[in-house]
C-alpha positions in Angstrom: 33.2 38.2 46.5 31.7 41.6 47.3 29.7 43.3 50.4 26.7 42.1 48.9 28.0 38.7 48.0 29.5 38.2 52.2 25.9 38.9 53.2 24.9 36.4 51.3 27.0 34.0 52.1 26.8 35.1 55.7 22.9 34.4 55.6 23.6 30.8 54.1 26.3 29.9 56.9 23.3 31.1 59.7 21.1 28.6 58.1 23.4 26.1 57.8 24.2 26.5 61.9 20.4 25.9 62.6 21.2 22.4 60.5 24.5 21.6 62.1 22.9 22.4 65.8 20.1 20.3 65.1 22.8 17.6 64.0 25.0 18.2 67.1 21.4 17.9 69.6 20.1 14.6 67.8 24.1 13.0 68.5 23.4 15.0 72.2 20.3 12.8 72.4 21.0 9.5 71.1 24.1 9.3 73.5 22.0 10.1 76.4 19.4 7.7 75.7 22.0 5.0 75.4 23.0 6.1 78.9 19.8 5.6 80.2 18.9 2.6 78.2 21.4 0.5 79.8 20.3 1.7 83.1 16.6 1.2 83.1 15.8 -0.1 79.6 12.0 1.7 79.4 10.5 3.4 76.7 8.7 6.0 78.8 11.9 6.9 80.4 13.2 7.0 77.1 10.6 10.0 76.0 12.0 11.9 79.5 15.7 11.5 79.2 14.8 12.9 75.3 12.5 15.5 76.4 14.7 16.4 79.4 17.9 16.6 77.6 16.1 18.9 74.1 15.0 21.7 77.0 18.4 21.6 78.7 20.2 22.5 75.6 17.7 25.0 74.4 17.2 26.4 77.4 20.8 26.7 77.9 21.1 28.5 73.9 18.6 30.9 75.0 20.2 32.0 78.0 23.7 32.6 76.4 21.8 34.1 73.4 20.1 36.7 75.9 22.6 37.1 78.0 24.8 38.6 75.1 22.2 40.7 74.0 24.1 43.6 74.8 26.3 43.2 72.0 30.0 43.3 71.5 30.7 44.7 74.5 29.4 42.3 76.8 31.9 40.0 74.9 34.9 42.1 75.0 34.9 42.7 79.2 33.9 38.6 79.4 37.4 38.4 77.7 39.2 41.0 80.2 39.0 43.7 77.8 39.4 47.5 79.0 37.6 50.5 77.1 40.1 52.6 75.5 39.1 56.4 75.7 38.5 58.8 72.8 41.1 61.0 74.6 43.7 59.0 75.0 47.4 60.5 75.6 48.9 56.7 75.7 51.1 56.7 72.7 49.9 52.7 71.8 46.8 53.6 72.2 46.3 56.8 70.4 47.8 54.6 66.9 45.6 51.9 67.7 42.3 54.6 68.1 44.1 56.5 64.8 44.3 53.3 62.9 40.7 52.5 63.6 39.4 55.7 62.8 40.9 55.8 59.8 39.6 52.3 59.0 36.1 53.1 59.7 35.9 55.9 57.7 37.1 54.7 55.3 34.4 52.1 54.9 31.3 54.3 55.8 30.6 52.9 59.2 30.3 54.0 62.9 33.8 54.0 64.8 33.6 51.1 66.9 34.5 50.9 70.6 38.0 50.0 71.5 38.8 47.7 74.0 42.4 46.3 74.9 42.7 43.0 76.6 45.8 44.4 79.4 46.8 40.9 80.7 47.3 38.8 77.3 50.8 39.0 76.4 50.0 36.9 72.8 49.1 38.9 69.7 45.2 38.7 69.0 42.5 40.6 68.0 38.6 40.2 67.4 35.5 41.9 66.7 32.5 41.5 68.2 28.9 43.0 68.0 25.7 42.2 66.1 26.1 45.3 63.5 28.7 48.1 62.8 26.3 50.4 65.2 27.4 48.4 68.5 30.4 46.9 67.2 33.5 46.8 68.9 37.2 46.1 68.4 39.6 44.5 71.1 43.3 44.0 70.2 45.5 42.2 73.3 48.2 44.4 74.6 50.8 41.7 73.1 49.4 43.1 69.5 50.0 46.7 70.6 53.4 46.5 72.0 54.8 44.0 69.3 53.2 44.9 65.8 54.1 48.2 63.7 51.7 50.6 62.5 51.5 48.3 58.7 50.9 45.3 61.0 48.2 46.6 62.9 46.5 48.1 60.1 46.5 44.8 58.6 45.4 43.4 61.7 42.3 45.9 62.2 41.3 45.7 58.8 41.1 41.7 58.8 38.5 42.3 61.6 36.8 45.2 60.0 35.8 42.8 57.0 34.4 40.6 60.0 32.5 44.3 60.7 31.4 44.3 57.3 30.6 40.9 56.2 27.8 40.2 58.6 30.2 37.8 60.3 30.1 39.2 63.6 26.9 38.7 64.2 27.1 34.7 63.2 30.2 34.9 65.7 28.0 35.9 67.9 25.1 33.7 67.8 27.5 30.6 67.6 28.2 31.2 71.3 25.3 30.9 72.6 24.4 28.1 70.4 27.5 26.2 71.6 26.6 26.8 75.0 23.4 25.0 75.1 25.3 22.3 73.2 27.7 22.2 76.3 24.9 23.0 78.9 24.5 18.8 80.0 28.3 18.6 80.2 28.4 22.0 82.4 25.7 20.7 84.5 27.6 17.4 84.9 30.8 18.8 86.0 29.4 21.1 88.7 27.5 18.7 90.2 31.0 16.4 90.4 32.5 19.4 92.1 29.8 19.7 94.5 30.0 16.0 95.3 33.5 16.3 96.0 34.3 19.2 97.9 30.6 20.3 99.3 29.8 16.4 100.2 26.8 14.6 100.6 25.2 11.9 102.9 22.0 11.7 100.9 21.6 7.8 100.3 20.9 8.9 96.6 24.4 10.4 96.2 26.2 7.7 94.2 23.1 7.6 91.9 23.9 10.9 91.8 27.3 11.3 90.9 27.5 8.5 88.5 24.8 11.0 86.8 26.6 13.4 86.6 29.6 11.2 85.3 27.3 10.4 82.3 26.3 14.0 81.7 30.5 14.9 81.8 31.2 12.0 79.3 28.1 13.1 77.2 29.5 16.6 77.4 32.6 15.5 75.5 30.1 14.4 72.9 28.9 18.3 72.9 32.3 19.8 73.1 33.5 17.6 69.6 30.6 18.9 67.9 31.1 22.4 69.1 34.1 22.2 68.0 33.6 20.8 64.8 30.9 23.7 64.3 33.6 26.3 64.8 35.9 24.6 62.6 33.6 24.4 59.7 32.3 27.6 59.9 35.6 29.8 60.8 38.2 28.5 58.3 37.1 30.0 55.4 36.1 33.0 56.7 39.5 33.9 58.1 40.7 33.2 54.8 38.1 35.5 53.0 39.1 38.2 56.0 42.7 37.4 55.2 42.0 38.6 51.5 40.4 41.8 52.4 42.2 42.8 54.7 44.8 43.0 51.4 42.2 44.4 49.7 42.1 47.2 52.0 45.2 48.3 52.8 46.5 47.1 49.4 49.8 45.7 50.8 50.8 42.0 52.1 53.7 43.2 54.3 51.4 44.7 57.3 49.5 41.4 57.7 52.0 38.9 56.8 54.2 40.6 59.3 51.6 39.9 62.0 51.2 36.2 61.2 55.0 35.6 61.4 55.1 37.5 64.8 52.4 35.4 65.9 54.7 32.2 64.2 58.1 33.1 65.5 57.5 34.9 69.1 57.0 32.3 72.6 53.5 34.0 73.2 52.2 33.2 69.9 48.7 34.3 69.9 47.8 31.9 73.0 45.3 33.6 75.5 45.7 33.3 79.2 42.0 33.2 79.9 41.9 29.8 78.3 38.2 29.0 79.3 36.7 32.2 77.7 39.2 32.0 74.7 37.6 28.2 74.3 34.4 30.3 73.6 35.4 32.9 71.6 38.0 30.9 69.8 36.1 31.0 66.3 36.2 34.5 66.0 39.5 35.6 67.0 42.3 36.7 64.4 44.6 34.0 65.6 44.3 30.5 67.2 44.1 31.5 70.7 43.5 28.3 72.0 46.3 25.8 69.8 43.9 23.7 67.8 44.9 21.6 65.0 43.7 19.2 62.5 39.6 18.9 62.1 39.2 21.3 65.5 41.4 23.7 63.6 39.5 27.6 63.7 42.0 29.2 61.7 44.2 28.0 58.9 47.8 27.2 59.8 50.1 29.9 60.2 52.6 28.9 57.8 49.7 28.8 55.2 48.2 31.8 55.7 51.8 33.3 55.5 52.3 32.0 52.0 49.1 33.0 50.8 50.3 36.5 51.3 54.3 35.7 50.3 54.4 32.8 48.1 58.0 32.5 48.4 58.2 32.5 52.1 59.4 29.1 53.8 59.5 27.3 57.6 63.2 27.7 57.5 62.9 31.6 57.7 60.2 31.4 60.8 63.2 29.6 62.3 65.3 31.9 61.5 63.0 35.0 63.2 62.2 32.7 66.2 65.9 33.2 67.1 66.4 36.9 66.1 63.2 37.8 68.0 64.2 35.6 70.7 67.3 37.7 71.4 65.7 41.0 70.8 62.0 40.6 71.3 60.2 43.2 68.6 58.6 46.6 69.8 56.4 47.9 67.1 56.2 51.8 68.0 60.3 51.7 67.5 59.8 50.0 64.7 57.4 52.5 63.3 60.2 55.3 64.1 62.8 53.1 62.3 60.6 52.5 59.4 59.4 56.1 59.3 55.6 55.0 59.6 52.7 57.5 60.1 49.7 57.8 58.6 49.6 57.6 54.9 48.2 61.5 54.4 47.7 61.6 50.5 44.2 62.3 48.7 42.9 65.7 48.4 39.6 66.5 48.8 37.3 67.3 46.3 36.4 71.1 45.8 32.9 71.8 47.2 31.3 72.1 44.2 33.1 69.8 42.3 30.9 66.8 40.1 32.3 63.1 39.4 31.4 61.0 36.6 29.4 57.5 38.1 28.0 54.4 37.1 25.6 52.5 39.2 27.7 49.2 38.9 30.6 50.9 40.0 28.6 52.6 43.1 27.5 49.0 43.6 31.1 47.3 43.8 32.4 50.5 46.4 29.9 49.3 49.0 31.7 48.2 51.7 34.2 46.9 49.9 37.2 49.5 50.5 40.6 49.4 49.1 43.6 51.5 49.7 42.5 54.5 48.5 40.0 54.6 50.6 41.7 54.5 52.9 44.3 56.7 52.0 41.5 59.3 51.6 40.3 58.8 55.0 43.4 59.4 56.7 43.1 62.5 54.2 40.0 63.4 55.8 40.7 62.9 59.3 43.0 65.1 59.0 41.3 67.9 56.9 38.6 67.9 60.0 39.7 70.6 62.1 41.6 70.0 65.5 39.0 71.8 67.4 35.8 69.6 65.6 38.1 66.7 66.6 38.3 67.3 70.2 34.7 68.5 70.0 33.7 64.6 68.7 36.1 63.2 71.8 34.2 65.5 74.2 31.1 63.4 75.7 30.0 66.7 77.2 29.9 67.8 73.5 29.2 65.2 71.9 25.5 65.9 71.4 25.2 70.0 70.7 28.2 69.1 68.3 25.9 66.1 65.9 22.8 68.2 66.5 25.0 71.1 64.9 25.2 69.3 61.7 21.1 69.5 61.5 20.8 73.1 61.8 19.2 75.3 59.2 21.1 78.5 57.9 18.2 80.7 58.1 18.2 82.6 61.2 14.6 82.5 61.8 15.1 78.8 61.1 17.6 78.9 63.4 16.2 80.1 66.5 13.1 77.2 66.6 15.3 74.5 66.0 17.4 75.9 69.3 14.1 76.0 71.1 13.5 72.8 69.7 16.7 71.8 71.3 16.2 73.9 74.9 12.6 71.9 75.3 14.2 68.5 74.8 17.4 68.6 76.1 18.4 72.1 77.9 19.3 75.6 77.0 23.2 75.1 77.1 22.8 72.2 74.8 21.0 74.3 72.8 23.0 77.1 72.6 26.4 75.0 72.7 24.9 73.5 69.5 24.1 76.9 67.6 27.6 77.7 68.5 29.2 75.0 67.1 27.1 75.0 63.7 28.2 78.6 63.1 31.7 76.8 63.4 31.1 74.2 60.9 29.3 76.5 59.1 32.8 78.6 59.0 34.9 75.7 58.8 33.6 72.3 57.0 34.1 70.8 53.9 30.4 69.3 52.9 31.9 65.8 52.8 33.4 66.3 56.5 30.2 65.8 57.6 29.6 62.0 57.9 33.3 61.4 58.9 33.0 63.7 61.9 29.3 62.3 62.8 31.4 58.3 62.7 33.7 59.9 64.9 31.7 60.9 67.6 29.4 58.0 67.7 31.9 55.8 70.2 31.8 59.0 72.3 27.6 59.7 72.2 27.1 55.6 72.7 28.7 56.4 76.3 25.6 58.4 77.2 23.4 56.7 80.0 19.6 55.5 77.7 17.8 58.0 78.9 20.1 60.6 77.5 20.1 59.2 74.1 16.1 59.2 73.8 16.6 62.8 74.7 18.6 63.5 72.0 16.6 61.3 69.5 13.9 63.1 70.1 15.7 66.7 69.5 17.4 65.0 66.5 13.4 64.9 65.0 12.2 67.8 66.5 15.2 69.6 65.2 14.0 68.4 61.2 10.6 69.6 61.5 11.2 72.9 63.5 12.0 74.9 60.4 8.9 73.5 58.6 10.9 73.2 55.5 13.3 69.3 56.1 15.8 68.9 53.3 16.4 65.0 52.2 19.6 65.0 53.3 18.9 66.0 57.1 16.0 63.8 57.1 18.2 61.2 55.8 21.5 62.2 58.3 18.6 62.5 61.1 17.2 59.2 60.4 21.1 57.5 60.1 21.8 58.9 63.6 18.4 57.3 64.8 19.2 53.8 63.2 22.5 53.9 64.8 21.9 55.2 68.2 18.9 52.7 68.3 21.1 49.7 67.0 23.5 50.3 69.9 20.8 50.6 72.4 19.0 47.1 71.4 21.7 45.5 69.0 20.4 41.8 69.6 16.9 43.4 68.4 17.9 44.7 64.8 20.8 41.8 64.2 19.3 40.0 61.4 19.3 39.1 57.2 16.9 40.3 55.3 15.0 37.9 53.1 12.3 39.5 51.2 12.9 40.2 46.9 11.8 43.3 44.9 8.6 42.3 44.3 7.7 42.4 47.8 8.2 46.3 48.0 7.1 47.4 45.1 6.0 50.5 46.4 8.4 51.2 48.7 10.6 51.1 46.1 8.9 53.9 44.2 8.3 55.9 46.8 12.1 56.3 47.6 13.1 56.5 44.0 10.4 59.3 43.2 11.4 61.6 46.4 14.9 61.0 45.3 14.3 61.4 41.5 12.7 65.3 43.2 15.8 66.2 45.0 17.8 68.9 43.6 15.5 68.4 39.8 13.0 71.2 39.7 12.4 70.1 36.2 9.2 67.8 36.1 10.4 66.1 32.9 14.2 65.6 34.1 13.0 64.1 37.5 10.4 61.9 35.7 13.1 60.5 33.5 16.0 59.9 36.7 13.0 57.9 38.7 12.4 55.6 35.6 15.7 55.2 35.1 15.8 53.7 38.7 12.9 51.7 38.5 14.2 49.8 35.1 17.1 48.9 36.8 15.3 47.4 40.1 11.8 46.5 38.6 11.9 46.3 34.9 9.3 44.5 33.8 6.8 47.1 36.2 5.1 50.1 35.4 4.6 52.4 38.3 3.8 55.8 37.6 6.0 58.5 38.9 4.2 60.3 41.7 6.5 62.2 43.9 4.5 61.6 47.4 2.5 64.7 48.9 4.1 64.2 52.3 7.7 64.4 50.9 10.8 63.3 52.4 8.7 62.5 55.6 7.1 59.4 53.8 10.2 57.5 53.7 9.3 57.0 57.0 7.3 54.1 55.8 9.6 52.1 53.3 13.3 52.0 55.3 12.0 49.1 57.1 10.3 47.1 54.2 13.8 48.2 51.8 16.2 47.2 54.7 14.8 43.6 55.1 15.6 43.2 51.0 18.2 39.9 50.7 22.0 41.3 50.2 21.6 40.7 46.4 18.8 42.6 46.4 20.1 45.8 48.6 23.1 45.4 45.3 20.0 46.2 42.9 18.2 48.8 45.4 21.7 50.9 45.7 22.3 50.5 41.9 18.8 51.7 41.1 19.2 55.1 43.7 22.4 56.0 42.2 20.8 56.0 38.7 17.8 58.3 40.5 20.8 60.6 41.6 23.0 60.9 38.5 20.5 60.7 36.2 23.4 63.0 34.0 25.9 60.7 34.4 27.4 63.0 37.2 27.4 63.3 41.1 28.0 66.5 43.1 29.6 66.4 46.7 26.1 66.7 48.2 24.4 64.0 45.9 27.0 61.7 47.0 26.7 62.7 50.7 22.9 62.4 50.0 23.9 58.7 48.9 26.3 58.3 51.7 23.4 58.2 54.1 20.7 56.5 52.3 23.3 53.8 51.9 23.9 53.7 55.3 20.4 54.0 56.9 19.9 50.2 54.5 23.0 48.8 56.6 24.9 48.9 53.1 27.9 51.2 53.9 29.5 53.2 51.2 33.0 54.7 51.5 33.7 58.6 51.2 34.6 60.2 47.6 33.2 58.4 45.0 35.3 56.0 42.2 35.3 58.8 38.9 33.5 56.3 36.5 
């Protein structure tokens, strides 16, 4: 199954959540009418207990829904979770911010915050957030200190294909659904706690109470569908995640060596915080909570295990259960016995250098990475200079350092895009950022430029709102000060715009598209025909690259090629009309730009970079260095 295939089947599991919550309020219902059928047997209070009981548990969805509107985050400090900083000198956490990095880049995406949950002692990890642009990774300190460097790569990248796969943002919306299904029981148990310690000497009190005894029993009736809910949708997502995470890092050991840690050691993955962990327990890498049978989240351990190493059996577990209970594990020794590091093999690609593509194969590398991918993003990470590095971990520099990447090489160019800067923001923003793009100018490799922008963006999301809108607003002024924008700054420009304004709002953008080809006709021609005019001065040559597009998206239309007046700036009309395409049809849309670009069969470092961003501004990530076709 591939990135566009998950979304897909990612859209399908959000429709069949409405249907299962619907399910879980008509039992709701039913067992409170019962309740108050064989109290007052009345049809009219029938029709209030019904209506009553509908608003309590969509009021209480719509409160948990808004009140994670903030995004991953706002779930990772509910579970206890401390922000790791880009600068980091703790040895734990500099591999875990390493391993990440690599991971993101790798797949094309934002880094995501870090968070570590200090106080959990089990090994467990999740990722939260309603797209890649607010997303956010916590691991508990249990995972740090026990698993190696293979282990928690295998770890991260199970929960980057949670990143990628759309099923973070399902995770998230099943919590707030699950809350209003839980809402009556909630109610009920509060109001037996008030009862009991706060007292009463209203004559109405036992009515009261023997309420809210109902509501607690009819809670029980929301907490086994809740949990059946989880169950149904988790399971065969973790194994999916399970699978890519294999995918990704293209060996068994790292992962398989987590799930028997999390088998053999006391802590297991158990959480401490047992009440938030009941919430969150669907979207954790481990059972944090110790369900089994139909409440089951996750696959058993042993099975998941053996899907990895076929050969492995229960008497081994018994065996490291004893080892590991006379010499607990500690993974960063481990990583100095084992010699691990990061993997540092794949070369860049010379600057001018061309590769040899096909549009299916583009396709099949969307967000779908595999070990050389990531092998070439440790590659890249470290081909970005030290200083760009620390520049990306700066938050004072954060800004003048992505702003950098826009600048013009033209002096005169130059000098209003500063004042550009200087009006929005301030003068030693401005003139930090001319600095620093004399650096890159000096210093970076044309595909570096992505990878450093996904390595900032954890340290720019810090910024207080009012900061970022600032710097959204250089970011366009800074594209039309020269008078002259090239596609791909419009297109890196408009990528930093989606992403800063995703992390600012994320509840506001989370969504699956639905609308087919036909729909956007123009849109699609539009994009094809300014693409088809990049870099082909040739009227004939670009004519032919947009109709090769176009047959591959909309064969069966003719629409004239007619590169638009306004140029690059009228894609400002069609990314939102392309971006609410179904996943199947984003697979088509990326196909058809890629046969727009290598109309020759060939892709230079700046066409793919070019395609690097368009992929991304469509929420259809595409990992660095193209597959040679």
């Amino acid at each position: 199954m591939n990135f566009f295939e998950h979304q897909a089947a990612a859209r399908r599991a959000s429709m069949r959540l409405v249907v299962l919550f619907a399910l879980a309020v008509v039992g709701i219902v039913a067992a409170v009418d019962l309740a108050a059928w064989l109290v007052a047997p009345s049809w009219r209070m029938l029709a209030f207990t019904t209506g009553l009981t509908v608003l309590t548990i969509l009021f209480g969805s719509l409160y948990r829904i808004a009140s994670l509107g903030g995004g991953g985050e706002v779930v990772a400090q509910q579970m206890g979770g401390t922000l790791v900083p880009a600068d980091t000198t703790d040895p734990a956490l500099r591999r875990l911010r390493n391993v990440v990095e690599e991971m993101a880049i790798a797949s094309g995406v934002p880094v995501p915050k870090l968070y570590v949950m200090e106080e959990e002692a089990g090994i467990n990890a999740f990722a939260a957030g309603f797209s890649p642009a607010d997303a956010v990774v916590a691991v508990t300190r249990g995972a740090l200190e026990r698993l190696n460097r293979d282990e928690l790569q295998g770890v991260v990248a199970h929960e980057f294909s949670h990143v990628l796969n759309g099923d973070m943002r399902l995770n998230v919306r099943l919590i707030g659904v699950l809350f209003g299904i839980l809402m009556i029981g909630l109610i009920g148990r509060k109001v037996l706690e008030y009862g009991r310690f706060g007292g009463s000497r209203n004559k109405n009190a036992g009515a009261l109470l023997v309420a809210a005894l109902v509501a607690m029993v009819v809670g029980y009736v929301g907490l086994f569908f809740g949990r059946m809910i989880k169950a149904g949708v988790s399971r065969s997502r973790e194994r999916l995640a399970d699978a890519s995470a294999v995918q990704f890092t293209r060996q068994t050991a790292g992962l398989a060596g987590a799930l028997k840690k999390i088998a053999a050691l006391e802590a297991g993955a158990r959480l401490n915080h047992r009440g938030d962990a009941e919430e969150v327990s669907h979207m954790l890498f481990g059972d944090g909570i110790g369900f089994s049978g139909l409440f089951a989240t996750h696959p058993p351990l042993l099975e998941r295990i053996q899907a990895l190493e076929p050969g492995f059996r229960g008497e081994q577990l018994e065996r490291l259960r004893a080892d590991w209970r006379a010499t607990p594990p500690d993974g960063l020794r481990e990583d100095v016995a084992l010699g691990l590091a990061g993997t540092g093999d794949g070369a860049l690609p010379a600057a001018q250098a061309q590769v040899r593509v096909s549009p299916a194969q583009v396709s099949a590398q969307v967000a779908t990475p595999a070990s050389d991918d990531y092998r070439r993003a440790d590659a890249i990470v470290e081909a970005i200079p030290e200083a760009l590095r620390d520049l990306a971990r700066d938050r004072a520099a954060v800004m003048p350092l992505l702003l950098a990447l826009l600048l013009a090489e033209a002096d005169d160019a130059l000098d209003a895009q500063r004042q550009a800067i200087a009006a929005r923001l301030d003068d030693a923003v401005a003139d930090h950022a001319v600095r620093i793009h004399q650096q890159l100018t000096a210093d970076l490799h044309p595909s570096l430029r992505l990878p450093l922008a996904a390595l900032a963006f954890p340290v720019l999301r810090l910024r207080p709102r009012p900061q970022l809108e600032a710097f959204l607003a250089a970011v366009r002024a800074v594209i039309e000060a020269d008078g002259a924008v090239s596609l791909f700054e419009y297109c890196l420009a408009r990528l930093l715009d989606v992403q800063v304004r995703e992390s600012l709002d994320p509840a506001r953008y989370a969504r699956f598209g639905r609308h087919k080809p036909g729909s956007v006709r123009q849109e699609f021609a539009t994009l094809l025909a300014v693409v088809a005019r990049y870099g082909n001065a040739d009227e004939a040559v670009a004519r032919r690259a947009y109709l090769a597009g176009l047959q591959r998206v909309l064969p069966r239309d003719h629409l004239p090629y007619a590169p638009p007046a306004a140029g690059v700036r009228a894609l400002d009309a069609v990314w939102a009309p392309l971006d609410a395409l179904d996943p199947l049809a984003k697979q088509a849309l990326v196909e058809a730009v890629t046969d727009a670009i290598s109309s020759d069969g060939r892709v230079s470092v700046a066409e793919a970079e070019l395609l690097r961003t368009i992929c991304g501004v469509l929420h259809c990530p595409l990992p660095p260095m193209l597959e040679q076709g």
